[in-house]
SEFI-363558 format. One record per residue (C-alpha): residue number from 0; residue in one letter; x, y, z. Coordinates in steps of 0.25 Angstrom, whole numbers, m for minus. Layout:
! residues N
- k r xx yy zz
- NUM A X Y Z;
...
//
This chain:
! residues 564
- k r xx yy zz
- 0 X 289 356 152;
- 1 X 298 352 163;
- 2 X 313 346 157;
- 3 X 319 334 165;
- 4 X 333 334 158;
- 5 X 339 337 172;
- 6 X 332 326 180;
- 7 X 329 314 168;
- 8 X 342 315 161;
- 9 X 348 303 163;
- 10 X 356 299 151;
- 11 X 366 294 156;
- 12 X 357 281 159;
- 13 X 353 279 145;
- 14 X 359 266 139;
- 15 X 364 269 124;
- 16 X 355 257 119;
- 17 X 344 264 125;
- 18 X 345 278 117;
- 19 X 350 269 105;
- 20 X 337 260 105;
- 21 X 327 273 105;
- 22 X 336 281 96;
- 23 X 337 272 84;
- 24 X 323 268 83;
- 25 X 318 282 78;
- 26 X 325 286 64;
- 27 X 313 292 58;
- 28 X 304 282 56;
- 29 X 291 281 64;
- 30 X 290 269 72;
- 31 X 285 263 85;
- 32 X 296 254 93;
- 33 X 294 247 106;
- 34 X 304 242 115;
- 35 X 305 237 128;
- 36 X 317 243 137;
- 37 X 324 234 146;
- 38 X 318 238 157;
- 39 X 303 234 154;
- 40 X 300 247 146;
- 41 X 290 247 134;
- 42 X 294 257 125;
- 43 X 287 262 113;
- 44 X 294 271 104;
- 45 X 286 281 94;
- 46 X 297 286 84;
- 47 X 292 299 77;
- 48 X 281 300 86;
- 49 X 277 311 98;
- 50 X 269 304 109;
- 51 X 259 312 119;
- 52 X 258 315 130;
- 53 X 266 328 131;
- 54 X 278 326 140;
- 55 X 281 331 153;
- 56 X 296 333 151;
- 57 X 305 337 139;
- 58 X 322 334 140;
- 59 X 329 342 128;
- 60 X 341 339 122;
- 61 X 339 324 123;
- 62 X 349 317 115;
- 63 X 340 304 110;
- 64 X 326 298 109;
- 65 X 331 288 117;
- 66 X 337 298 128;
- 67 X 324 302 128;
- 68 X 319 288 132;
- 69 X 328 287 144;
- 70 X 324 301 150;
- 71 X 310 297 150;
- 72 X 313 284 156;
- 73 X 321 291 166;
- 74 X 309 299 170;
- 75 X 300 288 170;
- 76 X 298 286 185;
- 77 X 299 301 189;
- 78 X 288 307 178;
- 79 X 282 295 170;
- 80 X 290 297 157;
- 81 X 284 285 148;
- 82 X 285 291 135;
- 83 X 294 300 129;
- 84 X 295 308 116;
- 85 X 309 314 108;
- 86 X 309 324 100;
- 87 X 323 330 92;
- 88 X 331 332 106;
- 89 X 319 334 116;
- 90 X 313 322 125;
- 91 X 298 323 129;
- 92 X 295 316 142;
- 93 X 281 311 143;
- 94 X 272 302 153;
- 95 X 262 291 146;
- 96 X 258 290 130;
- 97 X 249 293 123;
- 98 X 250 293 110;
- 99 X 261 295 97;
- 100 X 262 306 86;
- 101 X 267 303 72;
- 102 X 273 309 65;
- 103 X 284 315 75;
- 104 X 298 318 74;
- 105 X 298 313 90;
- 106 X 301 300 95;
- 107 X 291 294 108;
- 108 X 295 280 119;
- 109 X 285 278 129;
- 110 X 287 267 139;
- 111 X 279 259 147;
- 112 X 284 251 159;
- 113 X 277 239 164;
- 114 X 272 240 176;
- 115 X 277 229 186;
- 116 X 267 220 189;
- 117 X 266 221 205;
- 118 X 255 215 211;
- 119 X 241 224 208;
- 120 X 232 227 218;
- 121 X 222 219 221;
- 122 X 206 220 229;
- 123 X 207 206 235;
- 124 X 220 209 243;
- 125 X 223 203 257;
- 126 X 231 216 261;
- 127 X 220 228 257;
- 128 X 220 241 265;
- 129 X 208 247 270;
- 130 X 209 258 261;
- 131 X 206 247 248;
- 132 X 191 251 245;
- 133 X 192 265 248;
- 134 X 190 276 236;
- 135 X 205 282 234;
- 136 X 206 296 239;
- 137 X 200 306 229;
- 138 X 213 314 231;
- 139 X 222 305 223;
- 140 X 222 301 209;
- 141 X 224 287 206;
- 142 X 238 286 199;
- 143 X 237 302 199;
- 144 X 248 311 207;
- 145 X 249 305 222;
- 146 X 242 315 231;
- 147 X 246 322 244;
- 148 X 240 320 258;
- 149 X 244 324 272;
- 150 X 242 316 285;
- 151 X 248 318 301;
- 152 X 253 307 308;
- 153 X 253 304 321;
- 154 X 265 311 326;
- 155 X 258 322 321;
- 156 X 265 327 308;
- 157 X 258 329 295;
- 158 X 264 323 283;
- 159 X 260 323 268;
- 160 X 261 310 258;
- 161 X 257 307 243;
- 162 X 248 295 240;
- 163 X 252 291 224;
- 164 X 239 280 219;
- 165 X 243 273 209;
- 166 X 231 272 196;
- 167 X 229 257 198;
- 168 X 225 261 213;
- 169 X 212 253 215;
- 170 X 205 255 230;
- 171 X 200 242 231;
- 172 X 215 237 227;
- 173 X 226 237 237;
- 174 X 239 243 232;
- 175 X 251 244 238;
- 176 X 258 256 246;
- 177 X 271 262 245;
- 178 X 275 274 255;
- 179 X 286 281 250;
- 180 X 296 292 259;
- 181 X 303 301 254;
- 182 X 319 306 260;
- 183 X 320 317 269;
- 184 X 316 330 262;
- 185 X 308 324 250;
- 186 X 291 322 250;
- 187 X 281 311 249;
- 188 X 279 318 234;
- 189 X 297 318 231;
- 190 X 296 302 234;
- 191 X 285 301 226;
- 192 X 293 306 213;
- 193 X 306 301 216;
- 194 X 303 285 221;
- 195 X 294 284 207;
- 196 X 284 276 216;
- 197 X 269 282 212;
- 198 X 274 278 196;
- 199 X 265 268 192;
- 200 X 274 260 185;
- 201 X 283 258 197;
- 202 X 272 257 208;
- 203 X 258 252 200;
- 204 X 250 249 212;
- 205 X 255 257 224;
- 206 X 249 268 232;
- 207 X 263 277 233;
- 208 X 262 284 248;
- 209 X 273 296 248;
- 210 X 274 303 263;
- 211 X 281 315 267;
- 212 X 288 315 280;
- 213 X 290 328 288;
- 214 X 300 337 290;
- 215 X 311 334 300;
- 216 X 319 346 307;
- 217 X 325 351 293;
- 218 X 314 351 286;
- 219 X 315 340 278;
- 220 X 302 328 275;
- 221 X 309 318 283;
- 222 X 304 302 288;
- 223 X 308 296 301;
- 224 X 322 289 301;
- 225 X 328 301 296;
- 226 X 338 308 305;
- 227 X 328 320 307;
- 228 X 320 310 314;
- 229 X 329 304 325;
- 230 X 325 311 336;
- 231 X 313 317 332;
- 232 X 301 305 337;
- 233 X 290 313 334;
- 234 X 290 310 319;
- 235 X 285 298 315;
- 236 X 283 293 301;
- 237 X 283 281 305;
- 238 X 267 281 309;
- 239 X 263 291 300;
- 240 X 268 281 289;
- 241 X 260 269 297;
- 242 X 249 278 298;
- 243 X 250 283 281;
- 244 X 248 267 277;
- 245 X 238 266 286;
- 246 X 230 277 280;
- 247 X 233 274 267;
- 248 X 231 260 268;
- 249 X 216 265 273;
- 250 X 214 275 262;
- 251 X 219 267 248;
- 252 X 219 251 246;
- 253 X 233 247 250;
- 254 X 239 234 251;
- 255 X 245 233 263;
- 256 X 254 221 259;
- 257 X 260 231 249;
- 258 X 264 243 259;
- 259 X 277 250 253;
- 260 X 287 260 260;
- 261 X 297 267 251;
- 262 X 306 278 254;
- 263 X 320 287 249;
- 264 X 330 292 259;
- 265 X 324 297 272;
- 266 X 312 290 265;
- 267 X 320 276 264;
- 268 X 325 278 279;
- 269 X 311 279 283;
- 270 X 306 266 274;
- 271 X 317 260 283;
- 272 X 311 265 296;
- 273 X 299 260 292;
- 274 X 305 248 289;
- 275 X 311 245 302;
- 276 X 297 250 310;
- 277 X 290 237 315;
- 278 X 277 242 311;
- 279 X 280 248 297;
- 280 X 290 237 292;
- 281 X 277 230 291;
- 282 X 266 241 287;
- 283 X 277 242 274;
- 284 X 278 230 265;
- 285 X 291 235 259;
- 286 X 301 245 259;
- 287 X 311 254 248;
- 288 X 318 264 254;
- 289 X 328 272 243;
- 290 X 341 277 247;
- 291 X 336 275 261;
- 292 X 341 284 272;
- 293 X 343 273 285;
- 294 X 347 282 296;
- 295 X 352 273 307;
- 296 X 351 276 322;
- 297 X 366 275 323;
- 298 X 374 288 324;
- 299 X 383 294 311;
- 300 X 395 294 316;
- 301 X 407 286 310;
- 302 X 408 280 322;
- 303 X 395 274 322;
- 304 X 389 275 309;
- 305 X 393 260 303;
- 306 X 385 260 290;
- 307 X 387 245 286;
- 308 X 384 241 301;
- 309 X 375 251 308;
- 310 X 362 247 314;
- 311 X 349 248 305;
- 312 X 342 255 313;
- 313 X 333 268 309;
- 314 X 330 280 316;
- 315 X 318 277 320;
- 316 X 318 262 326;
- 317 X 331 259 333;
- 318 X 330 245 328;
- 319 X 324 242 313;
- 320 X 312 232 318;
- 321 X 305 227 305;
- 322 X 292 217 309;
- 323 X 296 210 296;
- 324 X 304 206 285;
- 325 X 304 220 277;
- 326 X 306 221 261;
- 327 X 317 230 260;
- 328 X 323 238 247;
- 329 X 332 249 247;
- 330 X 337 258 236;
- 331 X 350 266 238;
- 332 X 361 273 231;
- 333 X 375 271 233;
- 334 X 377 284 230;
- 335 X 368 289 240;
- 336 X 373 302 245;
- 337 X 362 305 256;
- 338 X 360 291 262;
- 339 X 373 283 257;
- 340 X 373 271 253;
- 341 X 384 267 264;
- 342 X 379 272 275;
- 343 X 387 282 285;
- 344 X 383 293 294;
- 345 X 370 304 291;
- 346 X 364 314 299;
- 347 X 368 308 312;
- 348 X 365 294 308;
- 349 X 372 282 302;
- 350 X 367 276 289;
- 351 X 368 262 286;
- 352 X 374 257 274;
- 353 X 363 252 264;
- 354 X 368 237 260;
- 355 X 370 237 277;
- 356 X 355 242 279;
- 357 X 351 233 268;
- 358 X 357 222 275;
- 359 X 352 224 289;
- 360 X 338 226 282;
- 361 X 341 209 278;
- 362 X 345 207 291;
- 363 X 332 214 297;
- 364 X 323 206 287;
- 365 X 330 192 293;
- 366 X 338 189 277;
- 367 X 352 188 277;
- 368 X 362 198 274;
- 369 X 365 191 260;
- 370 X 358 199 248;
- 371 X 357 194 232;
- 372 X 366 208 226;
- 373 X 361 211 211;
- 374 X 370 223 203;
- 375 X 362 227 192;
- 376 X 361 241 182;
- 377 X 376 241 179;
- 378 X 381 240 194;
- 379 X 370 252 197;
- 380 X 361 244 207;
- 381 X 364 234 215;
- 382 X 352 225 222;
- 383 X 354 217 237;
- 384 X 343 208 240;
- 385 X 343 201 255;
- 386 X 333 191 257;
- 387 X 335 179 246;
- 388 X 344 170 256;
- 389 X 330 172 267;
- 390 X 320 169 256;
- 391 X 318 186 255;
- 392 X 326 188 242;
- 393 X 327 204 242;
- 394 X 318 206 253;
- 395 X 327 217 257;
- 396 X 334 224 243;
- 397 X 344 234 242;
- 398 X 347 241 228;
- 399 X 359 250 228;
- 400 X 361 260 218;
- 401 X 375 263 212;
- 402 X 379 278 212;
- 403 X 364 281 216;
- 404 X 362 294 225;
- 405 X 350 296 234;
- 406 X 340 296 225;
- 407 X 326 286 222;
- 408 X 330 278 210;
- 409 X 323 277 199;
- 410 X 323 277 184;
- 411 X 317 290 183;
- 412 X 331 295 189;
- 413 X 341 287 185;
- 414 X 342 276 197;
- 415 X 347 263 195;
- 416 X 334 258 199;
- 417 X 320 260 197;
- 418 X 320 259 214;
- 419 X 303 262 216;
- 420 X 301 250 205;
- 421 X 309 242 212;
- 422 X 304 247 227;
- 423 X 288 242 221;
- 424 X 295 228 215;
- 425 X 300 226 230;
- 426 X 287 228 236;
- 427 X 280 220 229;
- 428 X 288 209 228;
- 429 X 291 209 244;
- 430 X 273 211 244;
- 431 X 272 199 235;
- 432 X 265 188 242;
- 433 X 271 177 233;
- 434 X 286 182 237;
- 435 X 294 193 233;
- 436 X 301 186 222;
- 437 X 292 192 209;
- 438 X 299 204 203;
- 439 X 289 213 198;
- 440 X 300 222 190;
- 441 X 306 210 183;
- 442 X 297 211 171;
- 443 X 301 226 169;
- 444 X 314 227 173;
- 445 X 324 219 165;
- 446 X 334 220 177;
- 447 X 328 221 192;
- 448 X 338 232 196;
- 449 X 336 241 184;
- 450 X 329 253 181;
- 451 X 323 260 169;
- 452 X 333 269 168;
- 453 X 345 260 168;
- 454 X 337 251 156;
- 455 X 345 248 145;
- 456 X 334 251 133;
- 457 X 335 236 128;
- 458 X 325 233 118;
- 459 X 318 220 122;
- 460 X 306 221 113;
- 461 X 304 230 100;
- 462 X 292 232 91;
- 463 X 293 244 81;
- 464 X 282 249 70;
- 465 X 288 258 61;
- 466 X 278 267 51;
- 467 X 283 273 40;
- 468 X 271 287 42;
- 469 X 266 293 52;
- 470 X 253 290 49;
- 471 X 253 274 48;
- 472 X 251 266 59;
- 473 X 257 253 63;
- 474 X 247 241 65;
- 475 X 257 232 74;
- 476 X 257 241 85;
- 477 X 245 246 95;
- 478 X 253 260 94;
- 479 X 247 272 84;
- 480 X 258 278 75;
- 481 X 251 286 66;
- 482 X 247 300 67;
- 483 X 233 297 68;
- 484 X 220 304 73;
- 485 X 223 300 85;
- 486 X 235 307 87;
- 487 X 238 322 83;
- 488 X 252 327 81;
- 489 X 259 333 92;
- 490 X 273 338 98;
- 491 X 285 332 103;
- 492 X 280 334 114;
- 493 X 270 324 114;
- 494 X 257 333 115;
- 495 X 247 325 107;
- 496 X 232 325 107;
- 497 X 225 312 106;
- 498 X 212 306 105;
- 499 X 202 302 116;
- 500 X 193 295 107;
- 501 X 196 280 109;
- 502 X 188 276 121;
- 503 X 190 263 128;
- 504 X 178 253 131;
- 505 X 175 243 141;
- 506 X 183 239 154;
- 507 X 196 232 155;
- 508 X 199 216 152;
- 509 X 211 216 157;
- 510 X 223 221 165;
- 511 X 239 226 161;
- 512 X 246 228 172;
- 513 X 234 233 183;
- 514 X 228 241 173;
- 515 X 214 239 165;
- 516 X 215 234 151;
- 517 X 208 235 141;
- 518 X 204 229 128;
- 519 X 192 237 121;
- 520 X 198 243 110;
- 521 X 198 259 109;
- 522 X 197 266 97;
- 523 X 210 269 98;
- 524 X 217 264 82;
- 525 X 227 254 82;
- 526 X 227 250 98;
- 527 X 227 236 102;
- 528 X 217 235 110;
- 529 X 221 234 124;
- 530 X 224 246 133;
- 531 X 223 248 147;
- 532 X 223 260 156;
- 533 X 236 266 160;
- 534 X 237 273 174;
- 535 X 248 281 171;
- 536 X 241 291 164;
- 537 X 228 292 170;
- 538 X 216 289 177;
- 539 X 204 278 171;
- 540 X 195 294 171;
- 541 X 205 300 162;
- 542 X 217 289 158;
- 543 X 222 283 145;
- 544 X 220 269 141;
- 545 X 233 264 136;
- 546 X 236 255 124;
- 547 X 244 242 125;
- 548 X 256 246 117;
- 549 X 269 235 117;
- 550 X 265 229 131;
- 551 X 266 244 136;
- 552 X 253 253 137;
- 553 X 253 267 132;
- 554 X 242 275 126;
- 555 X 240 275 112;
- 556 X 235 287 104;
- 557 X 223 288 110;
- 558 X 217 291 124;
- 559 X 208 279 128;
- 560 X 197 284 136;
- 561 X 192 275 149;
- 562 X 176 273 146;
- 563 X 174 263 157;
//
């Protein structure tokens, strides 16, 4: 069991009303609450219940139930936490539910966060790669661990990079794309758990792509457009990145109108570079780089280095050339003690302010230097948006982070924004044929700068069934609550056996939110009839059939076994 105190203890984001709300709901009677957070979350909370599965993570010495909460939230997007269970001072981290235990001196929540509803993948699309039709690589696992594999470019050097499918991967669908760079010294497989971008619940549809760039002259994984680089023309990641879509594009179903570049630091420099290249400005649909280190061609010294005036350039193009209009959205703390926010000499080159690269990013995308400025989360964030007065409203978007250092924020850190949710709401919204004016997050987040973390725990929908035994079961609610046959007695730590018997008939009728529904009723006592498949927790050969449960899905007490 590992313990996470060191790295999820973020209690000084916990608002009081959010402790106070889970706190008070559990004084010894045994009852089922539901509430929706202020941020789209569905919770569910079992009080004086266990819940399985067994947790991955404990955190003593935790001072309430709903502390408890927060720490799972906070740990969402790094290691799926959804449901979580408390017992005396001890907080149990777990991924999925399965089932509840009564009678139990613990208290449970799970969660479940809609997912936004981007556009799925479809068979009939105009913009399908060659690879749509072609069986997916027996080396991957549909929504499984993303899988390693080696290639050499043309200039000769061999580089690695992890291919994350998503379980909603179809090969006769295209899905979208997203490359992902990592800063200098980190990996394909470090970007992949710190940008959040292979969770499901963030990125749905997306095959996530994370190269590793090779090692400069002080050893250190490193993309062109770093300083390493400058002088160094035999490198060039450039065309083993053209030549990395082009392979994928022929080996999975992609849509090419949905072709995604991301990247932190010397990864976000080299989405820029990318940017400016008049061949990949239009291979990528969009681009997010995060705390992006923009190395300029001009000189660091004082003398020279202007960081609110200097050319835009990069190190690898002496002019930044785009063949189009180019979605633009950067992240970036200013509190960024690597790449400031403001600029100033590095390493023998100049860095450009951020709101000055921003602006010359508005300028290069013909949109005038005017921006729509929105502060938001308490004066934490503040959102620029160029493009309205030109018909482009936030075609090129800038969030800064107060007191931010340079670190991908997310809620799974404390960030002042979800930054991959957000980067997946840009691209879509800039790959919308009908205009980039749907926001997909809007129905999930009350506010469109905040992030889970930063979520007061308003309660803006509450049902609770209250039983006076353990063994008595409420009839107005899909969720089991006695201690049944179904379910056997376990510890705090959530290792409860269950029953496989329930067996699932027929196909599906329907859909929620991509997935198959269904509507034969198991055998499973007191369910209401419609559950669908969950890919969060497995495969259609070995996964779970979830029940609908106040508008969220989780399992109930029983394992639903697929039979078609």
């Amino acid at each position: 069991m590992v313990s996470l105190r060191a790295t999820t203890l973020f209690l000084s984001l916990i608002s009081s009303s959010l402790a106070q709300n889970l706190n008070g709901l559990c004084s010894g009677s045994v009852s089922t609450t539901n509430f929706t957070d202020s941020c789209g979350g569905q919770w569910t909370v079992y009080c004086n219940a266990d819940a399985s599965p067994s947790s991955y993570g404990t955190i003593n010495n935790v001072a309430s139930f709903g502390e408890c909460k927060s720490l799972c939230s906070n740990d969402n997007a790094q290691n799926r936490c959804d449901t979580v269970t408390y017992t005396g001072t001890t907080c149990y981290l777990k991924r999925g539910f399965r089932n509840i235990v009564r009678p139990s001196n613990a208290n449970s929540a799970t969660v479940f966060y809609p997912v936004p509803a981007y556009p799925a993948p479809v068979t009939n699309g105009v913009a399908r790669s060659s690879g749509c039709g072609q069986p997916l690589n027996s080396q991957i696992v549909a929504g499984g661990a993303s899988t390693q594999f080696s290639a050499t470019g043309a200039d000769g050097y061999v580089r690695t990079y992890n291919v994350h499918v998503p379980s909603t991967y179809d090969p006769n669908k295209a899905a979208p794309l997203i490359m992902a760079f990592h800063g200098r010294g980190d990996s394909g497989s470090a970007m992949e758990s710190n940008s959040g971008l292979s969770i499901e619940r963030i990125n749905p549809y997306g095959i996530s792509v994370y190269p590793t760039a090779i090692k400069d002259q002080d050893q250190q994984n490193t993309w062109q457009g770093d300083p390493s680089y400058a002088t160094n023309r035999t490198v060039d990641d450039i065309g083993f990145v053209r030549a990395l879509v082009t392979n994928i594009s022929a080996q999975y179903c992609v849509d090419t109108s949905r072709v995604f570049a991301a990247g932190m630091s010397n990864g976000g420099g080299f989405v820029n570079v990318l940017a400016c290249d008049p061949v990949m400005s239009s291979v990528f649909n969009a681009f997010a780089p995060h705390s992006g280190a923009f190395y300029t061609s001009t000189g660091d010294s004082n003398t020279v280095c202007f960081p609110n005036t200097v050319l835009t350039n990069d190190l690898v193009h002496t002019t930044c050339s785009p063949s189009r209009r180019v979605p633009m959205i950067e992240f970036h703390g200013d509190a960024d003690g690597t790449i400031g926010y403001f600029g100033g000499g590095r390493r023998g080159y100049c860095l450009p302010a951020i709101p000055h690269w921003t602006q010359d990013w508005a300028i290069r995308n013909n949109l005038t230097s005017d921006n729509v400025t929105t502060v938001t989360n308490g004066g934490n964030l503040t959102r620029y948006e160029f493009g309205a007065a030109s018909g482009y409203p936030g075609l090129v978007t800038h969030f800064r982070l107060a007191g931010w250092s340079h670190t991908y924020s997310l809620g799974a850190n404390g960030g002042p924004i979800d930054s991959a949710a957000f980067s997946l709401n840009f691209f879509y919204r800039w790959t919308n044929p009908n205009g980039p004016t749907q926001d997909y997050l809007a129905p999930i987040y009350t506010s469109t700068a905040s992030s889970r973390v930063s979520c007061p725990f308003t309660v803006t929908q509450t049902t609770t069934t209250t039983t006076t035994t353990s063994s008595s079961t409420s009839s107005s609610s899909p969720i089991i609550t006695s201690a049944s046959s179904l379910v056997t007695a376990g510890s705090s730590s959530g290792s409860v056996a269950t029953s496989a018997s329930a067996v699932a008939a027929g196909g599906p009728s329907s859909t929620l939110n991509g997935y198959p529904v269904y509507t034969d009723p198991p055998t499973c006592p007191n369910s209401n009839g419609t559950y669908y498949y969950d890919p969060y927790v497995g495969d259609r050969v070995n996964g779970l059939y979830y029940f609908i449960m106040f508008g969220g899905c989780h399992c109930n007490t029983c394992d639903i076994l697929p039979s078609d």
